[in-house]
Phi, psi and omega in degrees: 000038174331306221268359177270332174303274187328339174285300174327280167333316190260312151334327156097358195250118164276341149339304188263028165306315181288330177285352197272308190320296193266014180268149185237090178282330162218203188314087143121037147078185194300339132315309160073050161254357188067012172279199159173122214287337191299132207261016207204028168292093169351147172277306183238157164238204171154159201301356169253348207231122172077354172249163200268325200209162166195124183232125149266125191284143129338152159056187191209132173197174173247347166347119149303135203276143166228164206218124144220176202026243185245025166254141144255143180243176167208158175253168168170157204251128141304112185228128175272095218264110153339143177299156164308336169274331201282312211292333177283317199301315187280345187273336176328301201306339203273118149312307210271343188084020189259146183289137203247112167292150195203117176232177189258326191209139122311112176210086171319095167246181195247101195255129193252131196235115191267121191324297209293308237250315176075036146226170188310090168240045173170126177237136179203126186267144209228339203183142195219162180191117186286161178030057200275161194292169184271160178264133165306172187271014185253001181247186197234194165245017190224035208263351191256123164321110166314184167202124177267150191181123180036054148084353182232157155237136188281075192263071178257102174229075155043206180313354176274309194148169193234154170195139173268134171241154134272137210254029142275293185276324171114358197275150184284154186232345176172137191221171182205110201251023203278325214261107174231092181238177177279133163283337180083295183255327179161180160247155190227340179281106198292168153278197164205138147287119164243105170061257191251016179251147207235122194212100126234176184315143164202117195219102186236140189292013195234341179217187198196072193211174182245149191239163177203129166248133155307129186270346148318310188241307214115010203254150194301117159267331166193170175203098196237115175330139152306116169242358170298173181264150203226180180295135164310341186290119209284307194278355154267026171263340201287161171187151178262003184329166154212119201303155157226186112238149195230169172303151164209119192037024165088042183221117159289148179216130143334111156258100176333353232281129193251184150317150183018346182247127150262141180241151148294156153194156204274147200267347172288320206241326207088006202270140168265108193267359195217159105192162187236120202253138192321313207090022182174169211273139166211113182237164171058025180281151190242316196277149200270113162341143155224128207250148175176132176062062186041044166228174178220136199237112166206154146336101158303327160089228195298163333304289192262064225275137179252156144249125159228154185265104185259128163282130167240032166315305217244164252280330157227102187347164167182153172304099172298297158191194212204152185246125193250348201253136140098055168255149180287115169284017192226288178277178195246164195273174138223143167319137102220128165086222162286356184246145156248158198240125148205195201229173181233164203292337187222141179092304209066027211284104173258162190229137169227128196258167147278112217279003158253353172213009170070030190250093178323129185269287195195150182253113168211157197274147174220333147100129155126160162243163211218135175226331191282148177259145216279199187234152144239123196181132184066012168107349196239137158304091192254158182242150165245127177234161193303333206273001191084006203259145133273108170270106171276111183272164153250134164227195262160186174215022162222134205280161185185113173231119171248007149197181172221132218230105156291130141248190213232140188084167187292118161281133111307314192252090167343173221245179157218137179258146179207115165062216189246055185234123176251130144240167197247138168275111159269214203252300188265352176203187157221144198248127158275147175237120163174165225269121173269000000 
């Protein structure tokens, strides 16, 4: 829990060390591996059973809940849906042929939910966008993860705008609507903090680069072009990432994932120090690197999705190796120990490789389809599916399934852990899970 120290720290309080311990500021928890230390988590729930509190959310987004003290927040869009006439006039502009949300308005708000309690005591609209572009219908317009920190959150939704809150007072403190491409489909990509920078993606079929906003004022700190070579086709130029950084020879470095391409980067400058080409078309990527033992593990996502293993031990990265069966084009892997998990988009086919040579331990269906990226927590595996299902593994080098958790709606949005409560975001509420 390094990056849980390093929050504390720069909080200036050794006092709130242990809530820093149990708090989840962003996307796949503190760390943003989807681990999490609570050990006294219940196995199974169901909508009668182990849960404390279940609130229906306002608006509509898939934002994974980040949690300090005793707020949990979520983001979700108030959507004003375009006329019939305004909706052919914008889709004529869509390439790809994909079924489309089409609005007239936006309005993105910061939604604040009190731990103890599950109700609503803060609604705060963060970003407002007239005609803003459309979404597929499988993404939402509130789909990229905040990020908390020193009293603010933190809002990056792609071509809608960047916004700062103070999550005390409710004010907005700052935004930046400047930075724009096409998404094609929505933005999907969370941000990340480093030291004063706000740092993410933006990879649109018509431009293609990663950007850092000074996290004080909103004002542009770098910007740097994608400089691999990519398909000519506009809609395999496009991509969702979400950035992490790690040590690399004792220099943090951007890890990247882009269209055909990962990039390295100096995370101060924007400098480009890599990049590594899949070795085959890989686009539309959605998962988040995971990095451990001097490797970095992600996804290629669409046409044909690989894992691939980059080492970035030696002095120019390179593919240790790669997986073509059951890989997920959507969620993201997980670390734990020497094995990595991850589950696949349709079927529910989970994999557990040997995270040093990519050698399958074991293949098994667990059944259902998956977008949310999975958790680790209290020693257990959970998988989250669209069907609303939680499969809890043990895991292992033995397939093991130790319970199946129905709630009512679809996961879209990964779990967050805070003490020993885990919670969950459906289509339709958000839930504490934890042993009554």
């Amino acid at each position: 829990m390094k990056s849980g120290i390093v929050l504390a720290v720069v909080a200036g309080s050794l006092a709130a060390l242990s809530q820093i311990h149990a708090d989840w500021p962003q996307w796949r928890g503190p760390g943003g591996q989807g681990h999490a230390d609570a050990s006294k988590l219940p196995a199974d729930w169901s909508e009668v059973k182990n849960v404390s509190w279940r609130t229906e959310l306002p608006g509509r987004g898939w934002s994974s809940p980040v949690i300090l003290g005793n707020q949990v927040w979520v983001t979700a869009a108030h959507e004003t849906l375009a006329s019939e006439e305004k909706k052919k006039e914008r889709l004529k502009a869509n390439t790809g042929g994909q079924p489309l949300t089409v609005l007239s308005e936006v309005r993105i708000h910061a939604i604040c939910i009190d731990k103890s309690s599950g109700k609503i005591v803060k609604e705060i609209e963060v970003l407002k966008k007239e005609d803003p572009q459309w979404v597929h219908q499988t993404n939402s317009y509130a789909s990229p993860t905040p990020i908390l920190e020193d009293g603010r959150l933190y809002s990056q939704n792609g071509s809608y705008g960047s916004a700062c809150l103070d999550i005390k007072s409710g004010k907005v403190l700052w935004t930046n609507q400047n930075l724009w491409v096409m998404h094609e489909n929505g933005p999907g990509g969370s941000p990340i903090l480093w030291n004063d920078l706000l740092i993410f993606h933006m990879d649109g079929s018509d431009q293609q680069f990663i950007a850092a906003l000074e996290k004080k004022t909103g004002k542009l700190a770098w910007q740097t072009r994608r400089s691999g070579e990519m398909n000519d086709n506009p809609q395999l130029k496009k991509a969702y990432g979400t950035p992490v950084i790690t040590k690399v020879h004792g220099r943090d470095v951007v890890i990247s994932p882009a269209a055909d391409w990962m990039y390295g980067y100096d995370p101060a400058t924007g400098e480009e120090l890599w990049k590594v080409k899949y070795g085959s078309l890989g686009f539309s990527i959605v998962p988040k690197p995971v990095v451990g033992d001097g490797m970095v593990y992600i996804g290629t996502s669409y046409m044909k999705p690989r894992l691939i293993a980059l080492d970035i031990t030696q002095a120019k990265p390179k593919i240790a190796w790669e997986c073509k069966r059951s890989v997920p084009a959507i969620s993201s892997p997980i670390l734990i120990g020497n094995d990595l998990y991850f589950v696949s988009d349709s079927g529910g086919i989970v994999s557990c490789l040997d995270a040093r040579t990519g050698r399958e331990q074991w293949r098994e269906r667990i059944g259902g389809n998956h977008g949310a990226s999975p958790t680790f927590v209290g020693g257990r595996l959970l998988f989250h599916s669209k069907e609303g299902e939680t499969t809890v593994l043990k895991p292992g080098r033995k397939f093991k399934i130790l319970a199946r958790n129905k709630l009512d709606g679809a996961h879209h949005a990964s779990a967050a852990v805070s003490d020993d409560a885990l919670f969950l975001r459906t289509e339709k509420a958000i839930y504490k899970i934890e042993k009554q």
